[in-house]
C-alpha positions in Angstrom: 0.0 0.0 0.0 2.8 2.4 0.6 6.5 3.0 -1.0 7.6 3.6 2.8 6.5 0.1 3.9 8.3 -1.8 0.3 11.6 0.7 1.8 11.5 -0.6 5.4 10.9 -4.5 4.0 13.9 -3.7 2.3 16.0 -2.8 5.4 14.9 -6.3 6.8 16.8 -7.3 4.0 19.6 -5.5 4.9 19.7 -6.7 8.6 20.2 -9.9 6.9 22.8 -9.0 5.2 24.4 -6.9 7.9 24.2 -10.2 10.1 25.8 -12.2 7.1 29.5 -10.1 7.6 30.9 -9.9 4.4 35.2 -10.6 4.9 37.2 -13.5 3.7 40.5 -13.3 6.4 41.0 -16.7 9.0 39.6 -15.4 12.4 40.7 -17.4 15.6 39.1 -21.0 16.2 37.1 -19.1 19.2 35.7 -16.8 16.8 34.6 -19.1 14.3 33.2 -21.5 17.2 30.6 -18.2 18.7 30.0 -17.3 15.2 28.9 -20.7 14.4 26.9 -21.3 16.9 24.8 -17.9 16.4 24.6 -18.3 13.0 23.5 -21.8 12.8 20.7 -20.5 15.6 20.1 -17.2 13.2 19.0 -18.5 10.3 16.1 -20.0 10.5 14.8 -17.0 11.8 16.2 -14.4 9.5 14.5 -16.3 6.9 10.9 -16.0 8.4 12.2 -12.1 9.1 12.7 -12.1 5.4 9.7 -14.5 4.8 7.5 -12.2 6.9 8.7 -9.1 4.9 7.6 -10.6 1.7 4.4 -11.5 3.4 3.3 -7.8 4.0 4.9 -6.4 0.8 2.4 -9.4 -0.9 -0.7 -7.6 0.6 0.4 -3.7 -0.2 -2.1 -3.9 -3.3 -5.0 -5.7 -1.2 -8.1 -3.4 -1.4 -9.6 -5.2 1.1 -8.7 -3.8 4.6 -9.5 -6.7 6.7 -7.4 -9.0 4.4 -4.4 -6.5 4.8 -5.2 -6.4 8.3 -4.9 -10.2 8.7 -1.7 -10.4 6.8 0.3 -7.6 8.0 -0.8 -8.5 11.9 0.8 -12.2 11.1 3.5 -11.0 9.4 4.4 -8.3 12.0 4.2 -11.3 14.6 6.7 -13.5 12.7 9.0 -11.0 12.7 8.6 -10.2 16.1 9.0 -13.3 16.9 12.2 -13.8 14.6 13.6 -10.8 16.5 13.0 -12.5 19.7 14.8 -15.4 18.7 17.9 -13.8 17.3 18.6 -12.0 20.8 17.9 -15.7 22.5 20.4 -17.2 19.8 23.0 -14.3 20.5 22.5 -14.9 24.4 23.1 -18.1 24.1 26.1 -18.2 22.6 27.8 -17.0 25.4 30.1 -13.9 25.8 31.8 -13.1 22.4 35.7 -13.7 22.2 37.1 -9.8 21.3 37.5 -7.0 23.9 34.0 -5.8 25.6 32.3 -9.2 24.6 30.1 -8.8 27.5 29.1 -5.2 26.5 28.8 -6.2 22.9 26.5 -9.0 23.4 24.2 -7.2 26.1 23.4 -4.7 23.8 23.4 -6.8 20.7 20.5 -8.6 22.9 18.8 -5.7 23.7 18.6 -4.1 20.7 17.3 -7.5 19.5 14.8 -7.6 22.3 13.7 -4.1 21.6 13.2 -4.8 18.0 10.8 -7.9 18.9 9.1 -5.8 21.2 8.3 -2.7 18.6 6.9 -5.5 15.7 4.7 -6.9 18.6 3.4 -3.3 19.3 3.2 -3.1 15.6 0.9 -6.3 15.4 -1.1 -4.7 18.3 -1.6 -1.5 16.1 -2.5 -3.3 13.1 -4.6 -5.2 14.9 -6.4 -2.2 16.9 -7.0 -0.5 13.2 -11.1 0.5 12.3 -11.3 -1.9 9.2 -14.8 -0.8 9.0 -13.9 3.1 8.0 -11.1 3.0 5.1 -10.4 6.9 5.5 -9.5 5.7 9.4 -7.7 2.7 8.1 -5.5 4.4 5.6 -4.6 7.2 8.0 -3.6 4.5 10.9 -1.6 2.6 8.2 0.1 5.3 7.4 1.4 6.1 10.7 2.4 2.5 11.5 4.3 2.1 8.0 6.4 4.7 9.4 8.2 2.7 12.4 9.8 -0.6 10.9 12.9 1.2 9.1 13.3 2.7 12.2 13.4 -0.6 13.9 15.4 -1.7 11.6 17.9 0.5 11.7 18.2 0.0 15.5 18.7 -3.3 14.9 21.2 -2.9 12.1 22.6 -0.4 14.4 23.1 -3.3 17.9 24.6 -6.0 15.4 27.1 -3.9 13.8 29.4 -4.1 16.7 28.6 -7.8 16.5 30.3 -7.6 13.1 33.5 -5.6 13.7 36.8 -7.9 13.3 37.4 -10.8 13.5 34.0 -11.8 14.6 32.7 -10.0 11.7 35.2 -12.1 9.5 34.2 -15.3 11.3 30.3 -14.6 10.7 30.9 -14.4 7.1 32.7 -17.6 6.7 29.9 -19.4 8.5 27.1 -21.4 6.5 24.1 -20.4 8.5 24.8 -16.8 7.7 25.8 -17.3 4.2 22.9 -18.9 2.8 20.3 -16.3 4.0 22.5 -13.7 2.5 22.8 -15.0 -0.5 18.9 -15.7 -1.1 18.8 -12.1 0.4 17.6 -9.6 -2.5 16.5 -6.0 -0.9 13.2 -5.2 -3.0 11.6 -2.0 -3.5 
């Protein structure tokens, strides 16, 4: 339905790809051994992150509010959910072997977290929308269409410290990242 919306599916895209590193130097065995096991955790959900953006940018034609409704809510719930699981996969793998793991991974988490959080307020939003008066529809579309390149660019923003060095380096070498990067295309 809107340009801003295609945009912001778009950045989801390039979370993926901001995930994915992108260097070809060795990086210590520790390295490789975190990055593995959050990427091998992270891509199952960056695909439905990426599935779920395809989802809503399927239904930005629909002419039928409720049926945008219903899409866009699920949508926005798999990618809350996707979020949710990226910050449990980057918890989970433990402190991260460079200087300031500890600080790097808390607020790789949180930013994660607080990305889950803002597509679940989304889906509430959507959800909370007057199908019944299209004038009232469009207008609160409009104003949720707004927030997911800024989530998305806070979550860019909390990985990219995740991809600095060698951890970086070791990300990109690893399988679970690769794949999702390279079915990756931003749209839009």
């Amino acid at each position: 339905m809107n340009k801003k919306l295609i945009a912001a599916l778009s950045g989801g895209a390039a979370l993926v790809l901001a995930l994915s590193g992108c260097s070809d130097d060795d990086g210590e065995d520790k390295a490789n051994e975190w990055a593995k096991q959050v990427c091998d955790s992270a891509q199952p959900q960056l695909k439905n992150i990426l599935d779920a953006s395809t989802e809503i940018e399927a239904v930005t034609d629909e002419q039928d509010p409720k049926k945008y409704q219903q899409a866009s809510s699920a949508a926005y719930q798999k990618i809350s959910d996707g979020y949710a699981e990226l910050a449990k996969a980057v918890q989970k793998a433990g402190e991260p072997p460079v200087d300031n793991g500890v600080k790097t991974q808390s607020e790789a988490v949180k930013g994660l977290n607080a990305a889950s959080k803002r597509y679940a307020d989304l889906k509430t939003a959507v959800d909370e929308l007057n199908t019944a008066d299209k004038g009232k529809f469009a207008q609160g579309l409009r104003e949720i269409q707004e927030e997911p390149p800024k989530i998305v660019k806070s979550a860019t923003t909390s990985l990219q410290k995740l991809q600095a060095g060698e951890l970086g380096q070791a990300m990109a070498k690893q399988p679970g990242c690769q794949k999702v990067a390279a079915s990756a295309s931003p749209t839009g």
